[in-house]
Backbone as a chain_set.jsonl record, in Angstrom:
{"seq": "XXXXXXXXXXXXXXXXXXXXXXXXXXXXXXXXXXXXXXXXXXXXXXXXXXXXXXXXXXXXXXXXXXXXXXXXXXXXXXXXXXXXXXXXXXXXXXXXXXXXXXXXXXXXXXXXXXXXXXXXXXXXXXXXXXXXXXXXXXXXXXXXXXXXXXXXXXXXXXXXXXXXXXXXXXXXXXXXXXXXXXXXXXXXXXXXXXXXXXXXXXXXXXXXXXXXXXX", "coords": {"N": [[4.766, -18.682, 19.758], [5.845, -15.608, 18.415], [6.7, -12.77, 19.293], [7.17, -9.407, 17.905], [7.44, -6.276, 19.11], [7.093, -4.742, 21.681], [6.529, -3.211, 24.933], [8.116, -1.85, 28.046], [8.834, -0.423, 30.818], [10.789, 1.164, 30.332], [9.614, 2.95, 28.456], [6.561, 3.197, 28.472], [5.492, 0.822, 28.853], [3.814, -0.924, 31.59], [5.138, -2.99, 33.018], [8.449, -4.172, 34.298], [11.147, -4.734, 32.258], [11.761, -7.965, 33.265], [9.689, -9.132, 34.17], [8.028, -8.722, 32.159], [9.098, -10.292, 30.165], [9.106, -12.808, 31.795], [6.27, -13.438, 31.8], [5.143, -13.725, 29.311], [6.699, -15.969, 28.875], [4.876, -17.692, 30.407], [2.6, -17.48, 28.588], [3.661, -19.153, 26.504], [4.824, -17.858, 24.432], [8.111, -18.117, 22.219], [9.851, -16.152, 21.359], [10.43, -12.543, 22.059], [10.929, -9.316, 21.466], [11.823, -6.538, 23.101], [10.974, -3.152, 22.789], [11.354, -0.751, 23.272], [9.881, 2.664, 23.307], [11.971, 5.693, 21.668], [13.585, 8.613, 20.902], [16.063, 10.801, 19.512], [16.894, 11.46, 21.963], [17.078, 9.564, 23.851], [17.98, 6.841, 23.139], [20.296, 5.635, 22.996], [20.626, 5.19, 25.772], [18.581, 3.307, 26.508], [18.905, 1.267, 24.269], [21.275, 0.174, 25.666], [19.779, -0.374, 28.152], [18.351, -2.617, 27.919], [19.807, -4.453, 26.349], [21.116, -5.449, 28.395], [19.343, -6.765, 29.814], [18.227, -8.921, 28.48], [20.701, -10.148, 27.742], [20.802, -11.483, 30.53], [18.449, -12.698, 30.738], [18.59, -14.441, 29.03], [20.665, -16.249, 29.48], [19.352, -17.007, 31.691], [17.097, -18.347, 30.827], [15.972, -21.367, 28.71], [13.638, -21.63, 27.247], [12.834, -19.678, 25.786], [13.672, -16.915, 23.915], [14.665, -13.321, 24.515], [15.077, -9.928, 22.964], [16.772, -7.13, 22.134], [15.865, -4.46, 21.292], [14.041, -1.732, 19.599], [11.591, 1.005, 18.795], [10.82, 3.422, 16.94], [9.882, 6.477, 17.419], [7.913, 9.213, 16.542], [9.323, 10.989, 15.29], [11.013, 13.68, 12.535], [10.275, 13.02, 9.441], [12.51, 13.178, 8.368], [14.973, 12.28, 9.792], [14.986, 9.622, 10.246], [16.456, 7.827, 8.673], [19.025, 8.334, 10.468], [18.54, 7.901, 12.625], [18.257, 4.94, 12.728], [20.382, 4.188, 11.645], [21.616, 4.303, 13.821], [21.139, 3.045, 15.865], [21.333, 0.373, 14.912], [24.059, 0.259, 15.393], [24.409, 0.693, 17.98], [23.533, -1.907, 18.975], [20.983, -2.56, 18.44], [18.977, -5.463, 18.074], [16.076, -5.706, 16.706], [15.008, -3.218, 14.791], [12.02, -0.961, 15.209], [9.651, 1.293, 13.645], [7.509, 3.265, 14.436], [4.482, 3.742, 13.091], [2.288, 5.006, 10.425], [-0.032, 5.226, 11.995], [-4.145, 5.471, 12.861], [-4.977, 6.586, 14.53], [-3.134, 8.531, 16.18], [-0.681, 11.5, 15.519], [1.0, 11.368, 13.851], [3.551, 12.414, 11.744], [2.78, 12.997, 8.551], [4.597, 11.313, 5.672], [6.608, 9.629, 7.757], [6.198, 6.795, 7.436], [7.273, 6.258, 4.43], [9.577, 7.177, 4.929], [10.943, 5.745, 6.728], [10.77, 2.753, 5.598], [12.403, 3.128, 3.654], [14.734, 3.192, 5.244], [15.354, 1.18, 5.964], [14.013, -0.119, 7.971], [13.275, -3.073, 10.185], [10.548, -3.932, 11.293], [7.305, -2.233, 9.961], [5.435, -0.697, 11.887], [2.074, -0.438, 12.99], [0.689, 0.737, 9.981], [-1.192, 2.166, 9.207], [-3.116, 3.671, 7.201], [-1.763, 2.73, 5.075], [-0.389, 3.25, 1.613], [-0.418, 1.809, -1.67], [1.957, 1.908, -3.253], [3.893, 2.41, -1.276], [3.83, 0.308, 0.261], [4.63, -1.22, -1.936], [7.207, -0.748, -2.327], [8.057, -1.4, 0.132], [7.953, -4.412, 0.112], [10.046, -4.532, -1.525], [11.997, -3.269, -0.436], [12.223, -5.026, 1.681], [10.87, -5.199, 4.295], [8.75, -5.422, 6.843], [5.55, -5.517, 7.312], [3.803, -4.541, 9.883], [0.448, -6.385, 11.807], [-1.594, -5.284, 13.937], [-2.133, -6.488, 17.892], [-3.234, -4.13, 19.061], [-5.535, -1.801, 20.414], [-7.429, 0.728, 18.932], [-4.514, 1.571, 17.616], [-5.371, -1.111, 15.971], [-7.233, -0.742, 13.531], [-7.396, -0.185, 11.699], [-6.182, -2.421, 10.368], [-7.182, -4.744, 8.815], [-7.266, -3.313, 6.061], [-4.342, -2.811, 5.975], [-3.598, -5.451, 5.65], [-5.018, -6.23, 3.171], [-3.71, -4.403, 1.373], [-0.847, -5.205, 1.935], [-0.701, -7.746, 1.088], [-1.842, -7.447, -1.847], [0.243, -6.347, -2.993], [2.432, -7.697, -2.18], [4.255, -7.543, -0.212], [5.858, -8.345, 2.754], [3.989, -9.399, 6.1], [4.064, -9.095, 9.851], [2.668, -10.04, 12.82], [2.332, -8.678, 15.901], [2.026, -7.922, 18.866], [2.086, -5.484, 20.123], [2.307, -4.828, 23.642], [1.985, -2.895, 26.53], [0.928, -3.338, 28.948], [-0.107, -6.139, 31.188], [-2.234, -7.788, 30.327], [-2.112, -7.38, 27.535], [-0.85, -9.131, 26.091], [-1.301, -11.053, 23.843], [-2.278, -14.94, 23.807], [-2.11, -18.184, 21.681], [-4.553, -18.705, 20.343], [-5.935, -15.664, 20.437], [-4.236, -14.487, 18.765], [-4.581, -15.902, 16.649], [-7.471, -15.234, 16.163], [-7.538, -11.92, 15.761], [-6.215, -12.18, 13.39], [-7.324, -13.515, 11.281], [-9.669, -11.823, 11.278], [-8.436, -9.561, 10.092], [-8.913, -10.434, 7.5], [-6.76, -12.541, 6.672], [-5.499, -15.433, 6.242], [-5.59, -18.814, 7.655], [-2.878, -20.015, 6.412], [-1.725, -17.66, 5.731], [-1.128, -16.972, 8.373], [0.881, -18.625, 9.293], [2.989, -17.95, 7.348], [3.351, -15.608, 8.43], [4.171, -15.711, 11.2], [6.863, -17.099, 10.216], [7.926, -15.15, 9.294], [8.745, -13.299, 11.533], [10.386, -15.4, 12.345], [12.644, -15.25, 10.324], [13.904, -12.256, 11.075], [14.632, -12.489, 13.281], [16.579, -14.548, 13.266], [19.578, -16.059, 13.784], [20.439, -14.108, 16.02]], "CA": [[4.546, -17.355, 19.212], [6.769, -14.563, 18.2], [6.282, -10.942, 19.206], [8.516, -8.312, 18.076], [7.21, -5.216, 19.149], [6.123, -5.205, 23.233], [6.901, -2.168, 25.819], [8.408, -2.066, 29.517], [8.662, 0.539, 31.692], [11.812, 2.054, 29.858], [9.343, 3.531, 28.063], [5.26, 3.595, 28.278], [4.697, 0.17, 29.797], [3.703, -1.29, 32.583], [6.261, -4.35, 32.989], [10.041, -4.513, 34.387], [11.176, -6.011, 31.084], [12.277, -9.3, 33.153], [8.629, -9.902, 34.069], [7.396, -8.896, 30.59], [9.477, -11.993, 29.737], [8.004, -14.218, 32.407], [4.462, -13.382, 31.439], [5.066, -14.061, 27.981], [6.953, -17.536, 29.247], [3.723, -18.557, 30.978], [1.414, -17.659, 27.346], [3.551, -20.174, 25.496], [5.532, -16.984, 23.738], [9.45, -18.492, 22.334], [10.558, -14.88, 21.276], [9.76, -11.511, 22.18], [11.432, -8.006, 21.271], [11.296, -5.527, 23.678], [11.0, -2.594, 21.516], [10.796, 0.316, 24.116], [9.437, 4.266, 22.342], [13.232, 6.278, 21.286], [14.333, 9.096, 19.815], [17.253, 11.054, 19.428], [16.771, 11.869, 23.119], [17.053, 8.528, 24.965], [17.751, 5.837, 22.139], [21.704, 5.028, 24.061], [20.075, 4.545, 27.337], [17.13, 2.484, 26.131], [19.241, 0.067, 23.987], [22.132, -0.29, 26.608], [19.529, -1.357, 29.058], [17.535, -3.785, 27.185], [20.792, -5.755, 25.928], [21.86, -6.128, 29.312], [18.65, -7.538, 30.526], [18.123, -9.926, 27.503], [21.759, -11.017, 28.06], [21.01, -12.006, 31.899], [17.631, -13.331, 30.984], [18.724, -15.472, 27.946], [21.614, -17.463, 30.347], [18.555, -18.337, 32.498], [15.81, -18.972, 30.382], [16.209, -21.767, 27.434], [12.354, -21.729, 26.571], [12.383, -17.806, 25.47], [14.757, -16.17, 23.287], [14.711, -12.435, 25.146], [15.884, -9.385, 22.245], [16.552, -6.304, 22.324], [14.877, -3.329, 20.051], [13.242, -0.51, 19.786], [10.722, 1.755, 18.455], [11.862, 4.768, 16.855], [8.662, 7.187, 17.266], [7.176, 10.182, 16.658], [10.234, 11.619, 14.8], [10.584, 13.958, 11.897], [10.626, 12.168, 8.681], [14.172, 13.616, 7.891], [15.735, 12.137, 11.306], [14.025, 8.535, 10.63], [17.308, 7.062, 8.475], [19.938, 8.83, 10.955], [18.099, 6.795, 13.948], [17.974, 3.377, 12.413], [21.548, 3.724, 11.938], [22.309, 4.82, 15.447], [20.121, 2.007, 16.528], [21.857, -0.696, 14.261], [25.294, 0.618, 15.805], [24.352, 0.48, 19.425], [23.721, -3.391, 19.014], [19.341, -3.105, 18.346], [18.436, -6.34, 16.942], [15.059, -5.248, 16.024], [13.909, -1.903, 14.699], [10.709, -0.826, 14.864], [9.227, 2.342, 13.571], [6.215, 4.049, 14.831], [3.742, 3.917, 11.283], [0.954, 6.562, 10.342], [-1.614, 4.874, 12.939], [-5.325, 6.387, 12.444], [-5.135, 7.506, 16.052], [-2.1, 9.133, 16.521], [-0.777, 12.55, 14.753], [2.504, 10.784, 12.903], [3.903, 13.055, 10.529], [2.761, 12.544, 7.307], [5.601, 10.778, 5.207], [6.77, 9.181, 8.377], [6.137, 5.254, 6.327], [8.016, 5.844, 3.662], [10.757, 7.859, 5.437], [11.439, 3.977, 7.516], [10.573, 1.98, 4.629], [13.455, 3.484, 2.863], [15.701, 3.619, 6.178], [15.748, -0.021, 6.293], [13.763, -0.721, 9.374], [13.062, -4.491, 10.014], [9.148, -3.784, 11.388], [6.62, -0.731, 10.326], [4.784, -0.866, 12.962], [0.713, -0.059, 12.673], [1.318, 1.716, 9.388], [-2.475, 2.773, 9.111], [-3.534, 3.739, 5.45], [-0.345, 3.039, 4.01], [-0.584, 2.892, -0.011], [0.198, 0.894, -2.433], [3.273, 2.236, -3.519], [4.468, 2.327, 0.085], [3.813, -1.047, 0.446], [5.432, -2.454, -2.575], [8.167, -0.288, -1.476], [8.329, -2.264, 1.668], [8.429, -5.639, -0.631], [11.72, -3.835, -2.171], [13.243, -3.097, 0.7], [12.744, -6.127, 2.91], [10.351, -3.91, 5.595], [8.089, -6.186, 7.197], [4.219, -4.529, 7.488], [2.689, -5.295, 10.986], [-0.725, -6.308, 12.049], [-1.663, -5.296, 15.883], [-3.403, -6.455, 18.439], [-3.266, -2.706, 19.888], [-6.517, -0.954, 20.236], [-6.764, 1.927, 17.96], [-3.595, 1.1, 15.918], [-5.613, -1.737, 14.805], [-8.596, -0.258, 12.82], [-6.386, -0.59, 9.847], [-5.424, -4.187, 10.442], [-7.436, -5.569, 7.082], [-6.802, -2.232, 5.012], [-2.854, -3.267, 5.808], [-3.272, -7.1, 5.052], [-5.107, -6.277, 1.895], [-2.35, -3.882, 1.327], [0.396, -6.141, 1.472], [-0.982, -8.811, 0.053], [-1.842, -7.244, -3.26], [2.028, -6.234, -3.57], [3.418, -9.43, -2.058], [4.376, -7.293, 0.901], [5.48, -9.393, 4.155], [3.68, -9.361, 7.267], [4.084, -9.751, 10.932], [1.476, -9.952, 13.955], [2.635, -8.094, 17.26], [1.019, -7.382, 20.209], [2.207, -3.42, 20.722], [2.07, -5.004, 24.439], [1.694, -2.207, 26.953], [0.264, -3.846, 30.059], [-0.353, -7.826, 30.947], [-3.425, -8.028, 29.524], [-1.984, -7.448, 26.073], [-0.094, -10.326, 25.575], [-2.224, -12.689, 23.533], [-2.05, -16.324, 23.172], [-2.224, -18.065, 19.919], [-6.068, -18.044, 19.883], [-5.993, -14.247, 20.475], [-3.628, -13.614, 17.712], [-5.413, -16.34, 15.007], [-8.825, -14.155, 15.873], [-6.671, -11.12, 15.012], [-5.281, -11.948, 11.78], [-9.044, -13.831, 10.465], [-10.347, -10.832, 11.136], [-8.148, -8.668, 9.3], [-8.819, -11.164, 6.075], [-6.037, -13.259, 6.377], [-6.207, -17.245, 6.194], [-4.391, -19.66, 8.219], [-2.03, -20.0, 5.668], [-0.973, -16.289, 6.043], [-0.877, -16.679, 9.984], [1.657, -18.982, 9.608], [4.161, -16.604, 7.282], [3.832, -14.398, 9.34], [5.267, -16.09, 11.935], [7.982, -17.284, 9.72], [8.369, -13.908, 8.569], [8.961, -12.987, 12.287], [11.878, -15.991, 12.787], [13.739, -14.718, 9.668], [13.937, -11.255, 11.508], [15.844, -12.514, 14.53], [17.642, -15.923, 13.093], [21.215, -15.134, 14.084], [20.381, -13.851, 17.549]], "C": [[5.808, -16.507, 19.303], [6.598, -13.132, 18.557], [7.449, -10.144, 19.333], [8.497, -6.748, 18.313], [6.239, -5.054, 20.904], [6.941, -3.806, 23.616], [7.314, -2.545, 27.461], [8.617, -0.711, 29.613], [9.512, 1.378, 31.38], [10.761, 3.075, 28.835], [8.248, 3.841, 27.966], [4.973, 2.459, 28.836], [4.955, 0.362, 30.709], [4.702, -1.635, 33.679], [8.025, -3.682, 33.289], [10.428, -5.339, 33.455], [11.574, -7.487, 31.8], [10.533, -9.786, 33.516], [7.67, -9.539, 33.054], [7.924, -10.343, 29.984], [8.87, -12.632, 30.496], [6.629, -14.134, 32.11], [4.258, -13.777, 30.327], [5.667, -15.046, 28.262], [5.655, -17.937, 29.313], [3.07, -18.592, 29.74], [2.032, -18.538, 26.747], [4.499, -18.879, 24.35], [7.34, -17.974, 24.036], [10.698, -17.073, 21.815], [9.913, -13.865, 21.282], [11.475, -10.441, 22.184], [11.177, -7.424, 22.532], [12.014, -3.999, 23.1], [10.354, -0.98, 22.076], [10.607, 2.091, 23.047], [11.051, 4.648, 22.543], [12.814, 7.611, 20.739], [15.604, 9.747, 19.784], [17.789, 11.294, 21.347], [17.836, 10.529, 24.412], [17.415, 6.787, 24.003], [19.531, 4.956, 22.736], [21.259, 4.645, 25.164], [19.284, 3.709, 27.118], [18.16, 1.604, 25.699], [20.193, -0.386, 25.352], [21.849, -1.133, 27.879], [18.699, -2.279, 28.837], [18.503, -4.635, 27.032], [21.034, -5.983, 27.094], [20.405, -6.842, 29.703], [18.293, -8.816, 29.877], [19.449, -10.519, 27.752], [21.404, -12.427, 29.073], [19.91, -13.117, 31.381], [17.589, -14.529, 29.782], [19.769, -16.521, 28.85], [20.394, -17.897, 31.125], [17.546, -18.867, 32.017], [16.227, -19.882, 28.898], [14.873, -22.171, 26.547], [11.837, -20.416, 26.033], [13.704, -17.218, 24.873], [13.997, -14.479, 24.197], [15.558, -11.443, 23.772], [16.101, -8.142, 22.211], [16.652, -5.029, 21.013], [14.56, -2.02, 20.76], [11.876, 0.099, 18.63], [10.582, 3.118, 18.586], [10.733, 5.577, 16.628], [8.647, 8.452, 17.655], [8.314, 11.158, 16.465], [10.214, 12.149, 13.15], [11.283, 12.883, 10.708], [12.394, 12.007, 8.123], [15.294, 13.041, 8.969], [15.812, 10.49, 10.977], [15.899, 7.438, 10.034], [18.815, 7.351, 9.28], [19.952, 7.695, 12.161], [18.633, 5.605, 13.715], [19.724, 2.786, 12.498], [22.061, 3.909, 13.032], [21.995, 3.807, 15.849], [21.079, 0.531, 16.435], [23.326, -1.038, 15.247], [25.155, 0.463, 17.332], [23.942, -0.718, 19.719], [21.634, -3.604, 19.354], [19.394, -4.287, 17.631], [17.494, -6.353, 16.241], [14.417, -4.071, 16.075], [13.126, -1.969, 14.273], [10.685, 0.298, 14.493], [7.845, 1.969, 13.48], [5.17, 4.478, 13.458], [2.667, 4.842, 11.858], [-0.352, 5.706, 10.954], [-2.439, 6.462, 12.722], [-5.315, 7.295, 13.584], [-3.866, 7.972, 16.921], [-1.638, 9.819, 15.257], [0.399, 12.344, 14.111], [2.69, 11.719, 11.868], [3.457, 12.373, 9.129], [3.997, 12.506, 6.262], [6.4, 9.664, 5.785], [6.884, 7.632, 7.991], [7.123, 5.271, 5.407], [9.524, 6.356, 4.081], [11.294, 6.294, 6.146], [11.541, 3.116, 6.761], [12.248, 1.882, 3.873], [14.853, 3.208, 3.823], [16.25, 2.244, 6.496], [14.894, -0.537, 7.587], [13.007, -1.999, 9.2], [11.018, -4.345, 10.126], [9.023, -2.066, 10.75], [5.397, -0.851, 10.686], [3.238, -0.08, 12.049], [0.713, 1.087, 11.702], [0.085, 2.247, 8.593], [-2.811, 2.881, 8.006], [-2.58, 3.816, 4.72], [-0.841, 2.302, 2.668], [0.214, 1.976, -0.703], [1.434, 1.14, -2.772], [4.265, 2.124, -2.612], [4.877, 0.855, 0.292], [4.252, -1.787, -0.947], [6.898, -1.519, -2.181], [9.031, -1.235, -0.539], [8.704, -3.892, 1.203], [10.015, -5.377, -0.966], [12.612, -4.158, -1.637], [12.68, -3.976, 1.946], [12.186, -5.722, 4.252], [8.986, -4.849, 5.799], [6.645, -5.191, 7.786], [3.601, -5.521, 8.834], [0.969, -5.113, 10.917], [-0.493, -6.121, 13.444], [-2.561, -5.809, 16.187], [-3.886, -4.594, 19.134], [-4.672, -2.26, 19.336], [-6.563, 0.467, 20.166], [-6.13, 1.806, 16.854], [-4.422, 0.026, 15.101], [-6.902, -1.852, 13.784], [-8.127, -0.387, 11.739], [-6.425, -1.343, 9.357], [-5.897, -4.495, 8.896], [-7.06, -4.476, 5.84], [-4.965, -2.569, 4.334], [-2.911, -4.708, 5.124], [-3.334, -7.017, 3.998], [-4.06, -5.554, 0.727], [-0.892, -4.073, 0.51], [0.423, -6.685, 0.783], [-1.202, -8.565, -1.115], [0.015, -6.904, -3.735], [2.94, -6.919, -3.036], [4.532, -8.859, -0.84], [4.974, -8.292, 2.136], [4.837, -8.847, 5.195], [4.109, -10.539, 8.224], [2.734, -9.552, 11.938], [2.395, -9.556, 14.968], [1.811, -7.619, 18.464], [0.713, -5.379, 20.732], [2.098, -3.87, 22.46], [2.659, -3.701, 25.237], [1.938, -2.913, 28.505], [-0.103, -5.608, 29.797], [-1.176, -8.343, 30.167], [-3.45, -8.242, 28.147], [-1.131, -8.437, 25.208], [-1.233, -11.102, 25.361], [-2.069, -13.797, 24.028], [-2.703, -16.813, 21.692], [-4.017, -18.354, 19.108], [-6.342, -16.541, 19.5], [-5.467, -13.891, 18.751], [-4.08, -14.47, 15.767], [-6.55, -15.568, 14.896], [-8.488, -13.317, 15.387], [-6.806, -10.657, 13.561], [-6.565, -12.312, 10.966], [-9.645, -12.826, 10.431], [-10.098, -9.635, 10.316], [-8.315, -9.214, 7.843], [-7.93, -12.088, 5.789], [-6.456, -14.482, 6.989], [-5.0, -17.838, 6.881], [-2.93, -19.539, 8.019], [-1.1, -18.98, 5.803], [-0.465, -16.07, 7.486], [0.418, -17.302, 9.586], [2.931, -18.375, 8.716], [4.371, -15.912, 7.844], [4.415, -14.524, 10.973], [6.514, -16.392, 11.253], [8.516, -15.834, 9.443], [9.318, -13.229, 9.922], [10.835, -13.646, 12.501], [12.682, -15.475, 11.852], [14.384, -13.272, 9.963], [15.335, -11.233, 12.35], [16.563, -13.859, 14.257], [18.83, -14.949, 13.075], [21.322, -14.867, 15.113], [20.413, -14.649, 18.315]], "O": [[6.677, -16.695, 20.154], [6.26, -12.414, 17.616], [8.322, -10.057, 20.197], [9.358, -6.017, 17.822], [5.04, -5.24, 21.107], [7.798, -3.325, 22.874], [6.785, -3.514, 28.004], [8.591, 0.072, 28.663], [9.38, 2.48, 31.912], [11.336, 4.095, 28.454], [8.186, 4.904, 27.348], [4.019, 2.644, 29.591], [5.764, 1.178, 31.151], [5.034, -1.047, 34.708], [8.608, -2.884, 32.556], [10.21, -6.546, 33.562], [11.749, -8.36, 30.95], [10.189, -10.874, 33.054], [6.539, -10.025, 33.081], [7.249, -11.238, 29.475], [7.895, -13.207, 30.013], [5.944, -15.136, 32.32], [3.147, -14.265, 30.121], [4.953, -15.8, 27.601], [5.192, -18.537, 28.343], [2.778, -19.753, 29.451], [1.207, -19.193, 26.111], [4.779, -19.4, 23.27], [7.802, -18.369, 25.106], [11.926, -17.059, 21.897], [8.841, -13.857, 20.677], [12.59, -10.685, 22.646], [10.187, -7.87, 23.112], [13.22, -3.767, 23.006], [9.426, -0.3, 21.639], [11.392, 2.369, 22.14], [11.599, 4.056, 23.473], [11.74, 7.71, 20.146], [16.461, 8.947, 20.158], [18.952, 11.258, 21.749], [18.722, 10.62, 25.262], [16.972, 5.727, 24.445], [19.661, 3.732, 22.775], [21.62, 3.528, 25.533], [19.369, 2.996, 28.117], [18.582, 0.942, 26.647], [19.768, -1.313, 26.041], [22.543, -1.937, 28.501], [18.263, -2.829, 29.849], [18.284, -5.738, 27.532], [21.326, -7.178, 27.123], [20.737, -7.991, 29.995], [18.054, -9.787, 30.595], [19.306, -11.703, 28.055], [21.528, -13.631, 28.853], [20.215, -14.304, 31.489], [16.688, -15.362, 29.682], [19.472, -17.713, 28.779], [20.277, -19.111, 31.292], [16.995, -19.807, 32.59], [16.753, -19.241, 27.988], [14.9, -22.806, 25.494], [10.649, -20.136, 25.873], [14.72, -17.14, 25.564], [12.8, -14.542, 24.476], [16.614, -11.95, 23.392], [14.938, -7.753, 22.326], [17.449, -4.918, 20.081], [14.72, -1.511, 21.869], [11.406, -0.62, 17.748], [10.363, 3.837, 19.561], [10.39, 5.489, 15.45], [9.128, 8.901, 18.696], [8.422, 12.091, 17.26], [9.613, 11.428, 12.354], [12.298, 12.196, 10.825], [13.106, 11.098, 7.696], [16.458, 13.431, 8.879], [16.8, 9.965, 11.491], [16.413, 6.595, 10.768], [19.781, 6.715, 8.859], [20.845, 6.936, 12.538], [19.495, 5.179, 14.484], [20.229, 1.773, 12.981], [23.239, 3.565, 13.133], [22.947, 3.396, 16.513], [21.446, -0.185, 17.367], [23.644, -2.137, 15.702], [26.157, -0.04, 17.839], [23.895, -0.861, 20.941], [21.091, -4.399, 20.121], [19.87, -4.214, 16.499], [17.609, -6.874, 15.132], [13.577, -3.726, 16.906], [12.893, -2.626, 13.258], [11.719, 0.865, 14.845], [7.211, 1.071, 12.926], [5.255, 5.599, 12.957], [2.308, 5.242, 12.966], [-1.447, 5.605, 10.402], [-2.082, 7.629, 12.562], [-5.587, 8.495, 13.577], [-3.709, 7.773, 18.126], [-1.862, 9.331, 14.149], [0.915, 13.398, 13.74], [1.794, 11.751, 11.025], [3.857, 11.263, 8.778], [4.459, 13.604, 5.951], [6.901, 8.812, 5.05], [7.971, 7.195, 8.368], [7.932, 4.344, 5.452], [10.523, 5.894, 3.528], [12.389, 5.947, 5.701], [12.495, 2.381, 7.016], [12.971, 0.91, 3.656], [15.935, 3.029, 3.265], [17.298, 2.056, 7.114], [15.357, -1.525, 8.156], [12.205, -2.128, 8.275], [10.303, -4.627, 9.165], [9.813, -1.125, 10.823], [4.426, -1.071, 9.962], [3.226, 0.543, 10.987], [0.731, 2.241, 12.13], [0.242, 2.717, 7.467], [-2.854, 1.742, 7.54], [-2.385, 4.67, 3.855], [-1.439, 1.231, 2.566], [1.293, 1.49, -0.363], [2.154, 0.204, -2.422], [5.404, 1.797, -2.946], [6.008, 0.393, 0.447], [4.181, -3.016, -0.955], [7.652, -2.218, -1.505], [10.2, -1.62, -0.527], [9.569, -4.537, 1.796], [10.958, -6.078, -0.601], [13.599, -4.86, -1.858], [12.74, -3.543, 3.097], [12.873, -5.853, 5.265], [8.212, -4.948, 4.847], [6.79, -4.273, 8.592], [3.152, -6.667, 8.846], [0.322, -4.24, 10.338], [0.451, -6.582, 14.086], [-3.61, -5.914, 15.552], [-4.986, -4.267, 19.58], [-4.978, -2.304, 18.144], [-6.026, 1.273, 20.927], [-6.513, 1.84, 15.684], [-4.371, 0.028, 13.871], [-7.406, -2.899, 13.377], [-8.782, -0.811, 10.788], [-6.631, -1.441, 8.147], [-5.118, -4.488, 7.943], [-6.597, -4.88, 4.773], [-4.473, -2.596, 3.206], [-2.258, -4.971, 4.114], [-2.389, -7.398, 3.307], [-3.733, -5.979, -0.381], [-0.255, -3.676, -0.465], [1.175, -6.614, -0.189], [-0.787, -9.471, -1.838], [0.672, -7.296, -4.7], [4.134, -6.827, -3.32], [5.507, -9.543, -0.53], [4.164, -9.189, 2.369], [5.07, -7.646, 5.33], [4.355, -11.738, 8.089], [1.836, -8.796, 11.566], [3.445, -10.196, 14.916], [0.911, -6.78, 18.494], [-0.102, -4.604, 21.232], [1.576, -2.854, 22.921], [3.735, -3.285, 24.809], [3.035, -2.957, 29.063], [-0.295, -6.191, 28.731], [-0.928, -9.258, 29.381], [-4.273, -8.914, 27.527], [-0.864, -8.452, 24.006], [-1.961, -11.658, 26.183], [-1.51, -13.641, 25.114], [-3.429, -16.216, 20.898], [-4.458, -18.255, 17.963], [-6.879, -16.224, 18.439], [-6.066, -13.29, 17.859], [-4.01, -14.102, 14.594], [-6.843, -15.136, 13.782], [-8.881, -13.336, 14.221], [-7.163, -9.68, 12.904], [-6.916, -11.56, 10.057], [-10.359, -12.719, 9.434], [-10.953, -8.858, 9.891], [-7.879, -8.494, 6.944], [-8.073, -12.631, 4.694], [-7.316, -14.688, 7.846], [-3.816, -17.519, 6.765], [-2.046, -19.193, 8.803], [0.103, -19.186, 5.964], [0.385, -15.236, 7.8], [1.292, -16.44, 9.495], [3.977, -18.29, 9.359], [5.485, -15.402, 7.966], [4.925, -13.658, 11.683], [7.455, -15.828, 11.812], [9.732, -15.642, 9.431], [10.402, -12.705, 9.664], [11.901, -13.056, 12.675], [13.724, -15.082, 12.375], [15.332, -12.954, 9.245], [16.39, -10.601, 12.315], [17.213, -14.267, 15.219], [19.049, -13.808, 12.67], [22.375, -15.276, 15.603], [20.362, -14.359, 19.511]]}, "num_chains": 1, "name": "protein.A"}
């Protein structure tokens, strides 16, 4: 499994990102993001200490790629393509942005303001429209499914979403706390449930490795 969107303690989880990596070793996970909350505030300190811990923990681990990201949230829509490039420039390998989840007060525009900005994930991007989402085909903006409770009340609204405008998707955990790391039962129940078929599980892992090939 792939997850590119997880939390440590730099920012709302639980987890010391090195035992967010070992916990996701033990599920059988071969890459994980850690993709701590940013914004203009804290987005230099956050990447600076993610790359160093993915450095250390990539020389000792050769069953886990370790990457380091973020998750550029709860910023105004006008800020969203200033970030991404700050982000890019301070050596993020994977940006995330924070999407118009049902249960959280995201600026409205906030989707297409990232869409446009280039960001690799848009994270739980709740009733995003059609236009948005071929948008996101356009520009190469990968539409997540969550396991996160809450963000993922959407989940099939997004699949169907995508899938009518040929959209890509990924699956992510939004991991928080231990508990939220799937395994790959967890995350096939998931995605069947949002409407998607085998077939689609497994793009969307591919969709994930073409993200971070290179890293």
């Amino acid at each position: 499994m792939i997850d590119l969107h997880t939390h440590s303690l730099f920012s709302d989880g639980d987890l010391l990102p090195s035992e967010l990596i070992q916990r996701a070793r033990k599920k059988g996970y071969r890459a994980v993001a850690i993709t701590d909350h940013v914004d203009s505030s804290n987005i230099d300190f956050v990447i600076k200490r993610i790359l160093k811990v993915c450095k250390i923990t990539n020389r000792a681990y050769k069953d886990i790629k370790c990457l380091a990201g973020v998750e550029i949230t709860h910023v105004a829509p006008s800020l969203v393509a200033g970030l991404v490039k700050q982000a890019r420039r301070l050596g993020a390998q994977v940006v995330v942005f924070h999407g118009e989840s049902p249960v959280e007060p995201v600026e409205p525009g906030s989707n297409r303001a990232a869409i446009m900005a280039g960001v690799d994930i848009l994270a739980h991007p709740g009733h995003i429209t059609a236009e948005e989402a071929a948008l996101a085909k356009q520009k190469n903006v990968c539409l997540e499914i969550t396991a996160r409770a809450g963000h993922n009340l959407t989940n099939s609204h997004v699949a169907k979403t995508a899938k009518e405008a040929g959209a890509k998707l990924v699956f992510n955990t939004d991991t928080h706390t231990p508990e939220n790391l799937v395994d790959i039962q967890g995350r096939e129940k998931i995605m069947l449930a949002a409407g998607l078929s085998l077939e689609d599980i497994k793009e969307a892992e591919r969709n994930s490795e073409e993200i971070i090939k290179g890293f």
